[in-house]
Backbone as CSV, one residue per row, in Angstrom:
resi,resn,N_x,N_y,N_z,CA_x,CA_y,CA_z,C_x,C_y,C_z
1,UNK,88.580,86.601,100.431,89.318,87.658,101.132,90.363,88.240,100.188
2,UNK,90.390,89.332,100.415,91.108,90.335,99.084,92.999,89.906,99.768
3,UNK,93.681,89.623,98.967,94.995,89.149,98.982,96.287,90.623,98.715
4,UNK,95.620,91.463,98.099,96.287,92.801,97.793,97.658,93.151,99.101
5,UNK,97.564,93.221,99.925,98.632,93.613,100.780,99.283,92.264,100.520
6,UNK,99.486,91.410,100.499,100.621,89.977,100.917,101.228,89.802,99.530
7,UNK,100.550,90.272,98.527,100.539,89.911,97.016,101.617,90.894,96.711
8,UNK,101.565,91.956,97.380,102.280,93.147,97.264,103.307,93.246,97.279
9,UNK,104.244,92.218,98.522,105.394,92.205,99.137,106.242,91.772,98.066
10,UNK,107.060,92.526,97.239,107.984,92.119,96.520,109.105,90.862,96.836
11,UNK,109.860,90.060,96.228,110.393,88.883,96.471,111.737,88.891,95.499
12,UNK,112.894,88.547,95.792,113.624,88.461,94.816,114.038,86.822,94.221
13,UNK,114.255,86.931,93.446,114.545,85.243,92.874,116.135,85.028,92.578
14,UNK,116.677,84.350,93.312,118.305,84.016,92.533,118.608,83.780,91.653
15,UNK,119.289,84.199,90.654,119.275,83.811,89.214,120.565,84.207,88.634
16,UNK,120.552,83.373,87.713,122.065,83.328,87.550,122.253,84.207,86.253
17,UNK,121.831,85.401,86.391,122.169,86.569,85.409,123.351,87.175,84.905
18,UNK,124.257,86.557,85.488,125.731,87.094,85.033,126.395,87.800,84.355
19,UNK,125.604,87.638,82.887,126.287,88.629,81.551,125.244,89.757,81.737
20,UNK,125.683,90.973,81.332,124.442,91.892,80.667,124.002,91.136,79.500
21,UNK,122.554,91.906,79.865,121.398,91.499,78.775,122.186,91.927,77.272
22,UNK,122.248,92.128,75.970,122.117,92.559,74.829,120.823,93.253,74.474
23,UNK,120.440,94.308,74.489,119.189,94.555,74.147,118.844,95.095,72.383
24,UNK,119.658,94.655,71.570,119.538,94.317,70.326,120.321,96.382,69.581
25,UNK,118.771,97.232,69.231,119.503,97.740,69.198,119.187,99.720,70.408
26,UNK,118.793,98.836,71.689,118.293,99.559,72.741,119.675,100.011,72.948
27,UNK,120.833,100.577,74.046,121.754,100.682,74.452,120.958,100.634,75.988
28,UNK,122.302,100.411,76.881,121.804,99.954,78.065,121.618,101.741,78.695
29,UNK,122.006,102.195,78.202,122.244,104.078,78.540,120.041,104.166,78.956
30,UNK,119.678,103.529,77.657,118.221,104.224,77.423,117.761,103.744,78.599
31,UNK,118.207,103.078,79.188,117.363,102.762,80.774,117.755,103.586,81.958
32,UNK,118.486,104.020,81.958,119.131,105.403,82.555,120.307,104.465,84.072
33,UNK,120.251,105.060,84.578,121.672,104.109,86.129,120.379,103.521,86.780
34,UNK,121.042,102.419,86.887,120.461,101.592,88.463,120.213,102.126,89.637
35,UNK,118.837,101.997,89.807,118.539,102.824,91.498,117.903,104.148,90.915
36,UNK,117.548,104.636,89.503,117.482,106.498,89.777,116.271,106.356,90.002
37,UNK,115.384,105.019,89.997,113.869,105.330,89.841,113.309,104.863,91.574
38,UNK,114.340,104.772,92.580,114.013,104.647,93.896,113.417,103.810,94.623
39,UNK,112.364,103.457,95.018,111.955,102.206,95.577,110.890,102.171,94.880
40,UNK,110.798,100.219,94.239,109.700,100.295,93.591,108.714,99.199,95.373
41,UNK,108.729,99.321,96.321,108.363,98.559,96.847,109.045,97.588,98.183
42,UNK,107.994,96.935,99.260,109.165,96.197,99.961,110.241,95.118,99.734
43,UNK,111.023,94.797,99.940,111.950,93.462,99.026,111.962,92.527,100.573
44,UNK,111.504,91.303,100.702,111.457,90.651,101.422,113.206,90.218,101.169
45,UNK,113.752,89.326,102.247,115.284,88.520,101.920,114.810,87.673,101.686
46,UNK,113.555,86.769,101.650,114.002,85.376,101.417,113.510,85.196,99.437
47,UNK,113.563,84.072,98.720,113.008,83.963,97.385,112.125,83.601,97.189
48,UNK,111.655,84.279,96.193,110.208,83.074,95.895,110.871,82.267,94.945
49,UNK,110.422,81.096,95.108,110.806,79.498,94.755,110.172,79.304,93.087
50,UNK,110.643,78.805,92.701,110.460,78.950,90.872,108.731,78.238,90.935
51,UNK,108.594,77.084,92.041,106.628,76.787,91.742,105.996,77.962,92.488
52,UNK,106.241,78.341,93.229,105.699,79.173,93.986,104.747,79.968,93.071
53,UNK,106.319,81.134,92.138,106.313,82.049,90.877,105.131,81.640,89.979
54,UNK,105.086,80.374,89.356,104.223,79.403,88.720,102.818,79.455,89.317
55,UNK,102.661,79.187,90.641,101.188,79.074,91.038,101.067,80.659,91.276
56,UNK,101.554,81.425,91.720,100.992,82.871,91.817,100.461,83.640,90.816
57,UNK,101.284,83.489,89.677,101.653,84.173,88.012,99.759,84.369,87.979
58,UNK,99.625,85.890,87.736,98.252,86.308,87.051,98.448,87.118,86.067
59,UNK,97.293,86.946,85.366,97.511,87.911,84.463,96.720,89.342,84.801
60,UNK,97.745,90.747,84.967,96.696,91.595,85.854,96.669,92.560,84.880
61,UNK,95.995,93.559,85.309,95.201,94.213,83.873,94.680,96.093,84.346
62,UNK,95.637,96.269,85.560,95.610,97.370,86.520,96.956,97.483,87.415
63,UNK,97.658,98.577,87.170,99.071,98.883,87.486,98.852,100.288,88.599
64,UNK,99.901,99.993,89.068,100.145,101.501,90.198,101.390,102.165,89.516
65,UNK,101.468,103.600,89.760,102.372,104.033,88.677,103.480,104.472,89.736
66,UNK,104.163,103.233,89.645,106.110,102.317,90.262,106.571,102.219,89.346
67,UNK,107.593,102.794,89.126,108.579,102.473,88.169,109.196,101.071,88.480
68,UNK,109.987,100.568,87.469,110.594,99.650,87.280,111.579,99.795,87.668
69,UNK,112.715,99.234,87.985,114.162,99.859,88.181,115.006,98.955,87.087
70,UNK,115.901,99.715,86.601,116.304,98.986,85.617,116.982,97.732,85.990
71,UNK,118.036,96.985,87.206,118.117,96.088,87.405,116.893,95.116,87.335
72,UNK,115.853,95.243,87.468,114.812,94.722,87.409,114.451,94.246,86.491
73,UNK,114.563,95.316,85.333,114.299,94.741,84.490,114.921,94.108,83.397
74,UNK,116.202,94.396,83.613,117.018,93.339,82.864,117.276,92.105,83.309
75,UNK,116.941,92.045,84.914,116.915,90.735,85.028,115.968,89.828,84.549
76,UNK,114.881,90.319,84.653,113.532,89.806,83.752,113.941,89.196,82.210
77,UNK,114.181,90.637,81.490,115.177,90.346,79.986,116.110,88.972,79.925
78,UNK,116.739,89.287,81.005,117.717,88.263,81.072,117.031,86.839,80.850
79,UNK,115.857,86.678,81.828,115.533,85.455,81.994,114.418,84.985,80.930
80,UNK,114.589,85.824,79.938,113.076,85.750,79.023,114.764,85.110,77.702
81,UNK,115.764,85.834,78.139,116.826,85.104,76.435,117.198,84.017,76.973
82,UNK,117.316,83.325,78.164,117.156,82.330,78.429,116.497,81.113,78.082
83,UNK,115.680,81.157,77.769,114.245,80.015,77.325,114.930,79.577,75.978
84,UNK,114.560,77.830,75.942,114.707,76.884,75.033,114.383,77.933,73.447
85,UNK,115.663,77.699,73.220,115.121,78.447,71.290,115.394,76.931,70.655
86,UNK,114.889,76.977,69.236,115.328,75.527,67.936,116.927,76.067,68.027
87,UNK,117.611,75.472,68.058,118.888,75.099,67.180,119.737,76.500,68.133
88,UNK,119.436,76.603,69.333,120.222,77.933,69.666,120.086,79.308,68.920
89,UNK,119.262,79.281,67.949,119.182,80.149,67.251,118.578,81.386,67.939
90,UNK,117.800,81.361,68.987,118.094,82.789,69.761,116.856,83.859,68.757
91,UNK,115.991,84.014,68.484,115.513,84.839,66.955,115.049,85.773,68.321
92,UNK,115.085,86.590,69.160,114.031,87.184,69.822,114.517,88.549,69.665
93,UNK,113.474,89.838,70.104,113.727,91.145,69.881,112.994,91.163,70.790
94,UNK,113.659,91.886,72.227,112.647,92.581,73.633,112.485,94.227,73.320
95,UNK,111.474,94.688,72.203,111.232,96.149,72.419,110.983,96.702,73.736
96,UNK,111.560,97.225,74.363,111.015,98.011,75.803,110.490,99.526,75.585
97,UNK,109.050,99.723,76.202,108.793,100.696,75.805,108.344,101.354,77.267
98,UNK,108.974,103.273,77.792,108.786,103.361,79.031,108.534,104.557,78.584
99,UNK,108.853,105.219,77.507,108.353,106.904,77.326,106.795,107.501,77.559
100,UNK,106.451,108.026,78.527,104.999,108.228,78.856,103.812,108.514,77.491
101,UNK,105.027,109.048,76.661,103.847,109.738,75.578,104.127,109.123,74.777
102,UNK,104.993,107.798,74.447,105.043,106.226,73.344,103.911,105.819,73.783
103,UNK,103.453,105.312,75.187,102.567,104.667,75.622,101.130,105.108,75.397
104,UNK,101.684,106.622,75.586,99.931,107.397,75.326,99.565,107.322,73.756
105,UNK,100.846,107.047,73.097,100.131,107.424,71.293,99.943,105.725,71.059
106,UNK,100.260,104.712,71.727,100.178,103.203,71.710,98.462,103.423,72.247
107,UNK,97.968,104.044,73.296,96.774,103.843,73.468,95.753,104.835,73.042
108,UNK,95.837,105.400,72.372,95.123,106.812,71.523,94.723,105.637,69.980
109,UNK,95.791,104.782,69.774,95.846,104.546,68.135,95.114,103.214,68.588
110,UNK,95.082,102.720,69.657,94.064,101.503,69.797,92.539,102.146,69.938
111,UNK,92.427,103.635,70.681,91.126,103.785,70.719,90.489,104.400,69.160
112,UNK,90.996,104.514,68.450,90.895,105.072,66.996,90.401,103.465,66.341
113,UNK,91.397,102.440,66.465,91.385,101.501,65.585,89.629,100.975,66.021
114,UNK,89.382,100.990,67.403,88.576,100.634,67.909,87.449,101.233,67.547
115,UNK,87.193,102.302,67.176,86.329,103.913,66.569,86.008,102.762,65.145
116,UNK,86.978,103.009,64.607,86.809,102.411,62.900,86.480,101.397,62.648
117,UNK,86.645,100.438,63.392,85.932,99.129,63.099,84.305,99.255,63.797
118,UNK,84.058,100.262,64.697,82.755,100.704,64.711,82.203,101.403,63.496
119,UNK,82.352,102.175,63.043,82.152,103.231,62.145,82.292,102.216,60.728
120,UNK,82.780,101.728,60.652,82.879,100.150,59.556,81.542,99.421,59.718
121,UNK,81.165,99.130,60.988,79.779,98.366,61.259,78.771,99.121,61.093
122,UNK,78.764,100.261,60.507,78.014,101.296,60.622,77.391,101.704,62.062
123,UNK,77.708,101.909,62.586,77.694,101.788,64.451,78.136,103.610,64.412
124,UNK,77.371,104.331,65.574,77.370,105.939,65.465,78.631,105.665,66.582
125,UNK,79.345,106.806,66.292,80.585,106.933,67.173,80.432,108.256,67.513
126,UNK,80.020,108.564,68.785,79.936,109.706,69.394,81.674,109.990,70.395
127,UNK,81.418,111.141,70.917,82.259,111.586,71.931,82.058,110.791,73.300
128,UNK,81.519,110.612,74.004,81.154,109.584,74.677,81.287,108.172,74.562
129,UNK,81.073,107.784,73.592,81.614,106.324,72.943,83.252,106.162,72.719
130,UNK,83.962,107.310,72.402,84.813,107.143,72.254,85.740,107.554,74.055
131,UNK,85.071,108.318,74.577,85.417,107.851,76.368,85.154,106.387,76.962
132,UNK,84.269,106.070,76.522,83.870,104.758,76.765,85.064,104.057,76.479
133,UNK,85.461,103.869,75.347,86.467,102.838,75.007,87.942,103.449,75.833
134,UNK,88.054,104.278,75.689,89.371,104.801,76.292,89.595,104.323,77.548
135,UNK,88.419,104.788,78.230,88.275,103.934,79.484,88.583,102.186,79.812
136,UNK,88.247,101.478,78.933,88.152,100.586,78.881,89.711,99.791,78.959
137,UNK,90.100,100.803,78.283,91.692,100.133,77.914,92.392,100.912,78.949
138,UNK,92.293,101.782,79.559,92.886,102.239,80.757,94.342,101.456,81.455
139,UNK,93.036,100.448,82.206,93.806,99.407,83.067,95.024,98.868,82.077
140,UNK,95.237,99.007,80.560,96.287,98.083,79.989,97.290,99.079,79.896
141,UNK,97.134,100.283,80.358,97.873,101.338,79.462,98.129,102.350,81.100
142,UNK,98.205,101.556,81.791,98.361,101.911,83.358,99.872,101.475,84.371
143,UNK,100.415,100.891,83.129,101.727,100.488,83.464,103.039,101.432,83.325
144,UNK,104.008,101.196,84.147,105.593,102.216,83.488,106.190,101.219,82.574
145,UNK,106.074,100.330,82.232,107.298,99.721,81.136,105.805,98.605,80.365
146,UNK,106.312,98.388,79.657,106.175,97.666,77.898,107.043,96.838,77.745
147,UNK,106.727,95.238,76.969,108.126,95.057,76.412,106.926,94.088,75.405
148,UNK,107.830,94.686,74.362,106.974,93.781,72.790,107.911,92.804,72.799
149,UNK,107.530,91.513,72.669,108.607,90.357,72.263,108.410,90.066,71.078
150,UNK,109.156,89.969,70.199,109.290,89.571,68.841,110.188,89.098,68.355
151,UNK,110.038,88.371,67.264,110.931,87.223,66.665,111.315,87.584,65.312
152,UNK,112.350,87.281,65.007,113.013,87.731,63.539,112.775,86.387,62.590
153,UNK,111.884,87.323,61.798,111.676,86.488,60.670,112.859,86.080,59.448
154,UNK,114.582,86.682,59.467,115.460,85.934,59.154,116.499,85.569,59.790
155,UNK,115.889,85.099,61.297,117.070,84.009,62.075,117.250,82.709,61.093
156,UNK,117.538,81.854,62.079,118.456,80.791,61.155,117.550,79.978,60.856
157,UNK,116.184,79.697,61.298,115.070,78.382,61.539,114.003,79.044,61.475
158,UNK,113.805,80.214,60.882,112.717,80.900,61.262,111.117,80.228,60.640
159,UNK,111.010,78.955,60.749,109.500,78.153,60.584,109.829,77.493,61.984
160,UNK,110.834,77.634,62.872,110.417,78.004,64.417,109.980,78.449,65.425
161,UNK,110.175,79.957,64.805,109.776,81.026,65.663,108.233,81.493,66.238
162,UNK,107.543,80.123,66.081,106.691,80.052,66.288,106.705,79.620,67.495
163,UNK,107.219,78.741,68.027,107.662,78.151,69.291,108.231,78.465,69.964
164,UNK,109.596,79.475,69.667,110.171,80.096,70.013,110.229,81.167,70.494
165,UNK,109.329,82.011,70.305,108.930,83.121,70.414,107.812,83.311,71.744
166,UNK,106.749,81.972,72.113,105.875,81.968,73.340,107.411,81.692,74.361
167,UNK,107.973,81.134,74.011,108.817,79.796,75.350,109.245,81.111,75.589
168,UNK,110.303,82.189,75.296,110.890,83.596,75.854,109.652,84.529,76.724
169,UNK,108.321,84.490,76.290,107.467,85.231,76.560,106.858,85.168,78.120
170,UNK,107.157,83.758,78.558,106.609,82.731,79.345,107.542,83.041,80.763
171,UNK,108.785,82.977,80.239,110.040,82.861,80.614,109.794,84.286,81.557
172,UNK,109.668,85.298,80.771,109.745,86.507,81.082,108.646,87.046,81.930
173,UNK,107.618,86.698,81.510,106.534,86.480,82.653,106.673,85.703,84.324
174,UNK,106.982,84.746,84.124,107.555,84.042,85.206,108.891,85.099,86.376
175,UNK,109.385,85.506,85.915,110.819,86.256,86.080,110.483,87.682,87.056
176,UNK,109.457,88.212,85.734,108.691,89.039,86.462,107.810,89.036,87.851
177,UNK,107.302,87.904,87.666,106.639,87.403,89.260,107.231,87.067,89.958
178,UNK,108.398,86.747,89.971,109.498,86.394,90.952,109.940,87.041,91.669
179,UNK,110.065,88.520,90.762,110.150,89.772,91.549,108.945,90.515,92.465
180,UNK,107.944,90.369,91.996,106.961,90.661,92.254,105.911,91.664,91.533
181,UNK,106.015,91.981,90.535,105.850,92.508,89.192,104.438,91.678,88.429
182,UNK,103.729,92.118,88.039,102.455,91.478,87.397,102.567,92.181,85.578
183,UNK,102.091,90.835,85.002,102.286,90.994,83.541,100.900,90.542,83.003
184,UNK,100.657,90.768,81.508,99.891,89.813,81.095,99.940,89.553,79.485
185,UNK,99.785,88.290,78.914,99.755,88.520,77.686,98.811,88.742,76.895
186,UNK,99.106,90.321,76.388,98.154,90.788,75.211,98.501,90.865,74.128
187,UNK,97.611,90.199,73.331,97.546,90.295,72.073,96.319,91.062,71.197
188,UNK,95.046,90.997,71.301,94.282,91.332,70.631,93.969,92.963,71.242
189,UNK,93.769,93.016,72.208,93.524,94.287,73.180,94.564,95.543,72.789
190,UNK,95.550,94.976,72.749,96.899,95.990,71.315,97.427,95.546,70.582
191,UNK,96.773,96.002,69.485,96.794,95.175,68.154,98.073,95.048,67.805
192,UNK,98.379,93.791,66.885,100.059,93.659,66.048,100.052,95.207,65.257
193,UNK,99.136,95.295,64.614,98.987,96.276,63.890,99.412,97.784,64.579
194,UNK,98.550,98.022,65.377,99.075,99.131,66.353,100.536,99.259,66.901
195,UNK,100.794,98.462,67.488,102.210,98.135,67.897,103.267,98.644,66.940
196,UNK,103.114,98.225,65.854,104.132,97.608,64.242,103.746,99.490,64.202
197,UNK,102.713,100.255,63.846,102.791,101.355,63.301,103.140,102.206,64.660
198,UNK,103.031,102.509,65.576,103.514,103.318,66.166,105.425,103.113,66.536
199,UNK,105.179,102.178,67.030,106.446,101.929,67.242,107.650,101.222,66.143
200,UNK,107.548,101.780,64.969,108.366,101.750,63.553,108.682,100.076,63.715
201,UNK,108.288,99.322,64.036,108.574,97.532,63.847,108.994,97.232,62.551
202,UNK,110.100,97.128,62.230,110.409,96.685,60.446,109.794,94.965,60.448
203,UNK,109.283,94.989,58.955,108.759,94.315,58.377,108.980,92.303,58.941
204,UNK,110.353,92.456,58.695,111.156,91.447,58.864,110.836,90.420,60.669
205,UNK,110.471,91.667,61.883,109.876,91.409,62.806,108.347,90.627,62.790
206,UNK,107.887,89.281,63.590,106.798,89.188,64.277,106.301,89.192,65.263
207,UNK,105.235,89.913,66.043,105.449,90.457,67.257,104.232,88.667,68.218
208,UNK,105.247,88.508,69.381,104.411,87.205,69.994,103.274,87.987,70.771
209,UNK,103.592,89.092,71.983,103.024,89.361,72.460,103.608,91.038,72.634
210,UNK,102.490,91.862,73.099,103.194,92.919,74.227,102.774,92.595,75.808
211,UNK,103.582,92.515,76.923,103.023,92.965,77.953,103.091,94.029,79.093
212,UNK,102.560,94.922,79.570,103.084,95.611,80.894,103.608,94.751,81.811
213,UNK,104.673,95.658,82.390,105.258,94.890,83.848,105.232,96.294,84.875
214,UNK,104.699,95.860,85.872,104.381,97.120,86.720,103.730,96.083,87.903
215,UNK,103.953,97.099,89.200,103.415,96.517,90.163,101.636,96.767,90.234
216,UNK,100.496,95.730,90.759,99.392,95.145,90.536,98.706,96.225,91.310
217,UNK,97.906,96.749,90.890,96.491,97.773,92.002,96.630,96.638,92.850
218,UNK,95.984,95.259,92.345,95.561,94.240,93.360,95.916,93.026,92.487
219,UNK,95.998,92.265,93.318,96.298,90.630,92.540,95.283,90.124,92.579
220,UNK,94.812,89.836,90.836,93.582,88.878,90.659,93.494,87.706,91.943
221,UNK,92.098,87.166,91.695,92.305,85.688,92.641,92.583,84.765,92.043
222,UNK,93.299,83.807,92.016,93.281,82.472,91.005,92.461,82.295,90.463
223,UNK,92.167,81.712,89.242,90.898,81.343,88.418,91.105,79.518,88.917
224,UNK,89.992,78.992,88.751,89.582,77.909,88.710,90.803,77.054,88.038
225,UNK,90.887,76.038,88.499,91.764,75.140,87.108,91.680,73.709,87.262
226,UNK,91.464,73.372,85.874,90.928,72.440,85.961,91.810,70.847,86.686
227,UNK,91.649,69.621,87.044,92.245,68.438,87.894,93.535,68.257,87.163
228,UNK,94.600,68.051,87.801,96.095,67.533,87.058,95.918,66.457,86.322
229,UNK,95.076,65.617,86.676,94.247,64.150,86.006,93.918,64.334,84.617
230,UNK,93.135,65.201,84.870,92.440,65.437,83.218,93.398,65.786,82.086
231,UNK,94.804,65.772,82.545,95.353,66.480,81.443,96.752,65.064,81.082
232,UNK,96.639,64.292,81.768,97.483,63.212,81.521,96.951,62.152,80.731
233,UNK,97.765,61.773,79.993,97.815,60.389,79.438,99.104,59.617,79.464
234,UNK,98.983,58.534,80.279,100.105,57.568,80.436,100.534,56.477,79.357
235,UNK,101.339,56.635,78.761,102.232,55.969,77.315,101.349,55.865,76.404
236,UNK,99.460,55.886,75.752,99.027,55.965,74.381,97.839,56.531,74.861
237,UNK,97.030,56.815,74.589,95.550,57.076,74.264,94.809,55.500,74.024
C-alpha cells in the first residue's frame, strides 16, 4: 500500500540549535528572511523521535518543487556541524546550492559527461539518446536546494577527513528527515568532477557527497534489511 500521504506529513524535531550555523563563506543574507518561501507543507506538533527519523530515512530520487525555508535548512546545517569530527577539528564545507539555473548547468554538464564517455566507447550519440539520459537524471535534479558536503584538505588531521566527512553527511540526512524532507547520497550519478567544475570548488576541497533536500513525490518503501543477528559479534570472532 502506497504510504505517500502519511509520509508527507511534515514533523519537527527538537534540537538544540542555538548558535547560527557559520556557513563558511555563504552569508546568511544568500538564503534570503525566514518564512519568504511560505509553506513548505503540514507541520504536525508532536516530534519525530531520533529512531523513528532512523527507520524512516530513504533515499528518494523524485522531489515536488517546495521550497525549503531557510530555518529549515539551517537547522539541518546545524545538525550535520554537529557530528563527531577527529580532534574537534571540524574540516567540513556545506556548499548550498538553490539558484534554478546552478542546478540546470549542474545537470546539462552531467548529461554531456554522460554523451562522452559514450562517444569514448564509440557508442552513436544521437538527439534522442541524449533525451534519454536527461531524462534519466531528472528525478536527481528535481529538487529546490543542494548541499555539497566537503572536507578541507588543510584542516588540522586531514588523513581524517575521511571519516569525518560521511559522520556530518549522515548527520544531515537524518535532520532532514526529522523534518520531513527526503535526501539521498549521490555520488556517482553527479560526478566529483562535475560538481568541482561548475561550481568553482578550489582544489584544496574534497567533496563526500552532494544531496537534494526537498519534499518526496512519494516515499520509497523500505528495502529489505537484513537480521540485527547477522551483524553482531559478541567480544571475538
Amino acid at each position: 500500500m502506497e504510504r505517500k500521504q502519511n509520509r508527507r506529513d511534515f514533523v519537527k524535531l527538537t534540537m538544540a540549535a542555538g548558535t547560527p550555523l557559520a556557513l563558511g563563506a555563504f552569508p546568511s543574507s544568500a538564503f534570503g528572511q525566514t518564512g519568504e518561501t511560505g509553506q513548505v507543507g503540514e507541520v504536525q506538533e508532536n516530534d519525530l523521535s531520533l529512531f523513528e527519523a532512523i527507520r524512516s530515512r530513504r533515499s528518494v530520487r523524485q522531489f515536488q518543487p517546495i521550497p525549503v525555508p531557510e530555518d529549515h535548512l539551517r537547522q539541518i546545517l546545524d545538525a550535520a556541524r554537529m557530528s563527531p569530527t577527529s580532534g574537534n577539528q571540524q574540516p567540513w564545507k556545506f556548499l548550498v546550492v538553490r539558484d534554478p539555473g546552478v542546478i540546470g548547468e549542474l545537470k546539462e554538464a552531467c548529461v554531456e559527461r554522460s554523451l562522452e564517455a559514450r562517444r569514448a566507447r564509440g557508442m552513436t550519440v544521437s538527439e534522442e539518446v541524449a533525451d534519454t539520459v536527461r531524462e534519466s537524471l531528472q528525478g536527481y535534479f528535481s529538487a529546490p536546494v543542494y548541499v555539497v558536503v566537503l572536507t578541507d584538505g588543510e584542516s588540522r588531521y586531514p588523513t581524517y577527513n575521511h571519516w569525518d566527512g560521511p559522520l556530518a553527511a549522515g548527520y544531515l540526512m537524518l535532520a532532514a528527515r526529522a523534518l520531513g524532507y527526503g535526501t539521498v547520497f549521490v555520488t556517482d550519478s553527479i560526478p566529483a568532477e562535475v560538481t568541482r567544475a561548475v561550481l568553482n570548488i578550489p582544489d584544496r576541497y574534497t567533496r563526500v557527497c552532494i544531496t537534494p533536500i526537498g519534499v518526496p513525490e512519494a516515499w520509497p518503501e523500505a528495502p529489505e534489511k537484513k537480521d540485527l543477528d547477522e551483524f553482531i559479534v559478541l567480544d571475538s570472532f
